[in-house]
C-alpha positions in Angstrom: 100.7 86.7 115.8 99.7 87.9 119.6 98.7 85.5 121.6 95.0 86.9 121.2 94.7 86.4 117.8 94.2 83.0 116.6 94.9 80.9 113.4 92.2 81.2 110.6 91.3 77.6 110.4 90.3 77.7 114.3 88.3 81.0 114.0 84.4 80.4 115.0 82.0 81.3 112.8 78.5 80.5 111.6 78.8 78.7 107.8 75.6 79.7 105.4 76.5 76.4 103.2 76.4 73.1 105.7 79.6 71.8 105.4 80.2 69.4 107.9 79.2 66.1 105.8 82.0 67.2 103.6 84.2 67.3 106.2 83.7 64.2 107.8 83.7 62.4 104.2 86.9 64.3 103.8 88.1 63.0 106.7 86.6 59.1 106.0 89.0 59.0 103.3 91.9 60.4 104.4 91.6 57.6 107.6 91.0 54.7 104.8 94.1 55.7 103.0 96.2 56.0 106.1 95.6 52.2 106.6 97.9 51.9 103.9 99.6 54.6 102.4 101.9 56.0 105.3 103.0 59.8 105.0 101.9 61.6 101.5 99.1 64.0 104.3 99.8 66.8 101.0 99.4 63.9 98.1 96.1 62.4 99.6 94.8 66.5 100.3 95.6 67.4 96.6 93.9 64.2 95.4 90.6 64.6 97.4 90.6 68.6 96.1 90.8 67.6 92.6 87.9 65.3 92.7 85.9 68.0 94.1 86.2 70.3 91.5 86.2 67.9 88.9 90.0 68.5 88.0 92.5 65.8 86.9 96.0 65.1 88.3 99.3 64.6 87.0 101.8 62.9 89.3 105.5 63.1 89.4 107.9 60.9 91.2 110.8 58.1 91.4 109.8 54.7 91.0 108.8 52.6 94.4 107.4 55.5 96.1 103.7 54.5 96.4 102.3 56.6 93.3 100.5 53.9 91.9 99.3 52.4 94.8 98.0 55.7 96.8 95.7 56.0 93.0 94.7 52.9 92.8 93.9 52.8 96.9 92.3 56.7 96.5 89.5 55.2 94.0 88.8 52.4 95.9 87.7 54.7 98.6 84.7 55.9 96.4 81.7 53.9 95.2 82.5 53.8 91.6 84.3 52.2 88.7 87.8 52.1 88.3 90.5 51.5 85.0 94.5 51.5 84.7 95.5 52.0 81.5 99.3 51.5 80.8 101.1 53.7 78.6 103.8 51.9 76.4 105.2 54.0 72.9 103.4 51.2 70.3 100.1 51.9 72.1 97.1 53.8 69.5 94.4 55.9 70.6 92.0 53.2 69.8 93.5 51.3 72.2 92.5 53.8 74.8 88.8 55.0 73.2 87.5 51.9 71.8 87.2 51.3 68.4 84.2 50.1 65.7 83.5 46.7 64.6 81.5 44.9 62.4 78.9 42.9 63.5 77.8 40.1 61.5 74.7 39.2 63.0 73.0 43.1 62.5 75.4 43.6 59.1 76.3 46.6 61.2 79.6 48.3 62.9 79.0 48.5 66.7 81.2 50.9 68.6 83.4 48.8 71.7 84.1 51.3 74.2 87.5 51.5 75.1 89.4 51.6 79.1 89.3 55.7 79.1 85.4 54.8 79.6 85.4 54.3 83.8 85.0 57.0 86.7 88.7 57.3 87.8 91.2 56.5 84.9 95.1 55.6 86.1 96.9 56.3 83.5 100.6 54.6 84.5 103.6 56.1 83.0 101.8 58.6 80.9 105.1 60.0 79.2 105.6 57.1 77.4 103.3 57.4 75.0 103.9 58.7 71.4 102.3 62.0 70.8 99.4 60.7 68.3 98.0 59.0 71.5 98.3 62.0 73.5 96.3 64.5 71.7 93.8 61.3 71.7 92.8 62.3 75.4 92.5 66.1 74.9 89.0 65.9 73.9 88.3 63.5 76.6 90.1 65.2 79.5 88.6 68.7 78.7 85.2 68.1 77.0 84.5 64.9 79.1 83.3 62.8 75.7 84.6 60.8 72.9 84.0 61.6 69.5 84.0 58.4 67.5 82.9 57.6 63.9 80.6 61.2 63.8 78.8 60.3 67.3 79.3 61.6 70.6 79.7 59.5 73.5 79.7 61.3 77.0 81.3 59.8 80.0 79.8 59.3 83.4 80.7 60.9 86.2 82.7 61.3 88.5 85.3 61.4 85.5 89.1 62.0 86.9 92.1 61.1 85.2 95.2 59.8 87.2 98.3 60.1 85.6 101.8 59.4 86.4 105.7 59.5 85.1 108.7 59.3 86.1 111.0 62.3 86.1 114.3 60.8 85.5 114.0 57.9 83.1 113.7 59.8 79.9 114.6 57.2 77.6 111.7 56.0 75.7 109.4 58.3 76.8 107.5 61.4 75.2 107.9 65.3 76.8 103.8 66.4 77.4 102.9 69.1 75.1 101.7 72.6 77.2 98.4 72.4 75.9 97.7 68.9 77.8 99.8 69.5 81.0 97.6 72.4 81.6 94.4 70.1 81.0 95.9 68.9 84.6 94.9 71.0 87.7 97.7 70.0 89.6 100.9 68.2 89.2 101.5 66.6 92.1 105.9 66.1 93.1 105.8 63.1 95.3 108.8 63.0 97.2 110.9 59.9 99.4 109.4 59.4 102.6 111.2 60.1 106.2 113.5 58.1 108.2 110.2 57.7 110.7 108.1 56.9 107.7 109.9 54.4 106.2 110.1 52.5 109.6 106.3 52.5 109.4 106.0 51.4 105.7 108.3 48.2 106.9 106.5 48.0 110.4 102.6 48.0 108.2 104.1 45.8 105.1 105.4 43.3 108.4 102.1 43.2 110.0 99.7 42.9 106.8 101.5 39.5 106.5 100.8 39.2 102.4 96.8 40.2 102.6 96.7 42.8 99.5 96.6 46.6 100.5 93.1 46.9 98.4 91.3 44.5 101.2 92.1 47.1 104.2 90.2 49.8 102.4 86.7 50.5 102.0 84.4 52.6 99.8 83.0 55.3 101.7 81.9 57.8 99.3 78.9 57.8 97.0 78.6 59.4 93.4 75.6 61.2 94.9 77.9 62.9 97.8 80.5 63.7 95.5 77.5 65.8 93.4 76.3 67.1 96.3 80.0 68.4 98.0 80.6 69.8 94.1 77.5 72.1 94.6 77.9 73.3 97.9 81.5 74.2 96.9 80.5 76.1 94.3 78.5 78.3 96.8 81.8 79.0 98.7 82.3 82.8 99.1 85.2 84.7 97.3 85.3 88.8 97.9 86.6 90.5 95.1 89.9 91.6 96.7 90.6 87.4 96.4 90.1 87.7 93.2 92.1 90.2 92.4 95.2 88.8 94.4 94.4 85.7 91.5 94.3 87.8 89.5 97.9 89.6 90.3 99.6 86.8 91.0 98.8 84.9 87.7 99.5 88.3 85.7 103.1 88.5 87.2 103.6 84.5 86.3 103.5 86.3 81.9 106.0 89.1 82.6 108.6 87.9 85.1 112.4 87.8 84.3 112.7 84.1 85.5 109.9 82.9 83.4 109.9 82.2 79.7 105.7 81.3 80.0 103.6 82.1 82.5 100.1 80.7 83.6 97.5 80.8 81.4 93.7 82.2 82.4 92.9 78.7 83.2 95.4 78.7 85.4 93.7 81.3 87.6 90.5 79.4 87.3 92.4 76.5 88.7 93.5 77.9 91.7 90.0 79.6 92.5 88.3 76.7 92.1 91.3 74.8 94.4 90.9 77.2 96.8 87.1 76.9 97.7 87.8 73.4 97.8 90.4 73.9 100.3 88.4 76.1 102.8 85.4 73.7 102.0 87.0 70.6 103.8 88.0 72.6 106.4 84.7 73.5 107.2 84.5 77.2 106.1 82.4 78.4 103.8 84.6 81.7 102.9 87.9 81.4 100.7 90.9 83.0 102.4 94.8 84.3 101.4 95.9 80.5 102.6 94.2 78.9 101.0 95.1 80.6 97.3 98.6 80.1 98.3 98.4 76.3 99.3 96.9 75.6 95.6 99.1 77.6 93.3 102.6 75.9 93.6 100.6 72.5 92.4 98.3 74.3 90.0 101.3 76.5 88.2 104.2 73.9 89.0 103.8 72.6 85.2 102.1 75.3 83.6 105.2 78.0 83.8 108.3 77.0 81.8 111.7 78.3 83.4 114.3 80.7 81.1 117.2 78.4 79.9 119.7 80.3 82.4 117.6 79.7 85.6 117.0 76.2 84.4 120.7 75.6 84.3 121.1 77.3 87.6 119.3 74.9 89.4 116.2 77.0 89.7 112.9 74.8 90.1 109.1 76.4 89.1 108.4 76.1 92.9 111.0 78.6 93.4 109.4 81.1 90.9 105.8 81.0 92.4 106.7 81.1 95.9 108.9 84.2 95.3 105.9 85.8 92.9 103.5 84.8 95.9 106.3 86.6 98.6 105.9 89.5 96.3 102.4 90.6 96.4 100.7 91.8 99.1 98.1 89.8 101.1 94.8 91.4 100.8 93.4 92.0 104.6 
């Protein structure tokens, strides 16, 4: 770069959407979280882009690494209801959507709405339940309702499900079938923290002196913003030689040598739809090549599945896309 160009996300320019109150809400709840959570900037991003576009997360990582906790402290920033649900192999899909019962008084069965029915849904451990139970949320996840008894019920929104499992403890637990992992937009790898990091967790954890990590944050975003931000980013401007660089990518995911399946069409709905997000809360109101390449790792991460050889070779998805993305050209 020469030193009179300058980077895109400090460019001047005059937005047609107004974008600032995103922004600054943006930034209200990344500073709420940081009371807490310490590190996990890319975690926290992904999160907040996901609400936006009304996409659901799936997140991967060890034990003790503040998965739970960042989810449980991320809905507490908004003004809105909140539900953990844990995941165990005897649990039934009733047990998730409700179930009907009879009540004596009206001689009548009334349906009891189950946990699924909140705003934000953590769903701990979500490989652990048995496959019956799984295909219980499909309906819920994509259509946003639960069919119960031959009636229809809706949810409210914001509606964002949470869910996470553990990569290495397999015992016990139940592989997600494709056609639910790609109900997720983004599976989220959340990784150890730092040396410097985990000198801060102690140093915050020392100074809190017991008071629970839910009392230091506060809601600071509305169901009514949250409409409002969805809008505007929907008015965010993508020229058609974005598109087609989607478009190309996504295509080469189906036919590449390392690859026994590539992404699917919603896949490349994801990552538009990511990537107005992205240049939305950075105050532009134009998608660029950055930001299609900082949503596809987490948008194709689970949708491809590696070929037997490169899986045994140590080859990871992430390696895939970023050498797919390294191989088409940027469009200028």
């Amino acid at each position: 770069m020469e030193n009179n160009e300058q980077p895109a996300n400090d460019l001047e320019f005059d937005n047609r959407i107004p974008l600032e109150e995103l922004k600054q809400a943006v930034t209200q709840v990344k500073t709420e979280l940081a009371k807490v959570i310490i590190g996990q900037e890319n975690f926290i991003e992904l999160l907040i882009v996901s609400l936006l576009v009304d996409g659901h997360v799936l997140i991967e990582g060890v034990p003790g690494i503040a998965k739970t906790i960042t989810a449980k402290l991320f809905a507490k920033t908004l003004k809105t209801d909140f539900s953990r649900i844990q995941f165990t192999p005897d649990l039934m899909p009733s047990d998730i959507l409700g179930t009907s019962i009879f009540n004596v008084k009206t001689s009548e069965f009334e349906f009891k709405k189950g946990p699924i029915f909140s705003n934000i849904i953590l769903i701990d451990e979500i490989n652990r339940a048995p496959a019956k139970t799984q295909a219980a949320m499909f309906e819920t996840m994509e259509e946003r309702q639960v069919t119960m008894d031959g009636t229809t019920y809706a949810m409210e929104t914001p509606f964002m499900v949470l869910a996470t499992q553990n990569p290495i403890e397999q015992e016990g637990t139940y592989a997600l079938p494709e056609a639910q992992l790609d109900r997720f937009i983004f599976k989220i790898k959340v990784d150890y923290p730092t040396p410097e990091e985990e000198v801060r967790i102690l140093q915050t954890h020392h100074e809190r002196k017991g008071k629970k990590p839910q009392e230091q944050i506060a809601a600071v975003l509305t169901p009514e913003q949250l409409v409002d931000f969805k809008s505007k980013i929907q008015d965010v401007v993508v020229e058609e030689k974005i598109i087609k660089y989607i478009a190309e990518i996504i295509t080469k995911t189906r036919n590449h040598p390392h690859l026994y399946l590539g992404g699917s069409p919603r896949a490349s709905i994801a990552t538009l739809n990511a990537a107005k997000a992205f240049a939305a809360i950075q105050g532009r109101d134009f998608v660029i090549p950055e930001d299609i390449k900082r949503a596809l790792v987490p948008v194709l991460n689970h949708r491809v599945i590696l070929t037997p050889e490169r899986e045994m070779e140590g080859m990871t998805t992430d390696n895939v896309v970023n050498m797919i993305m390294e191989s088409v050209e940027i469009p200028r």
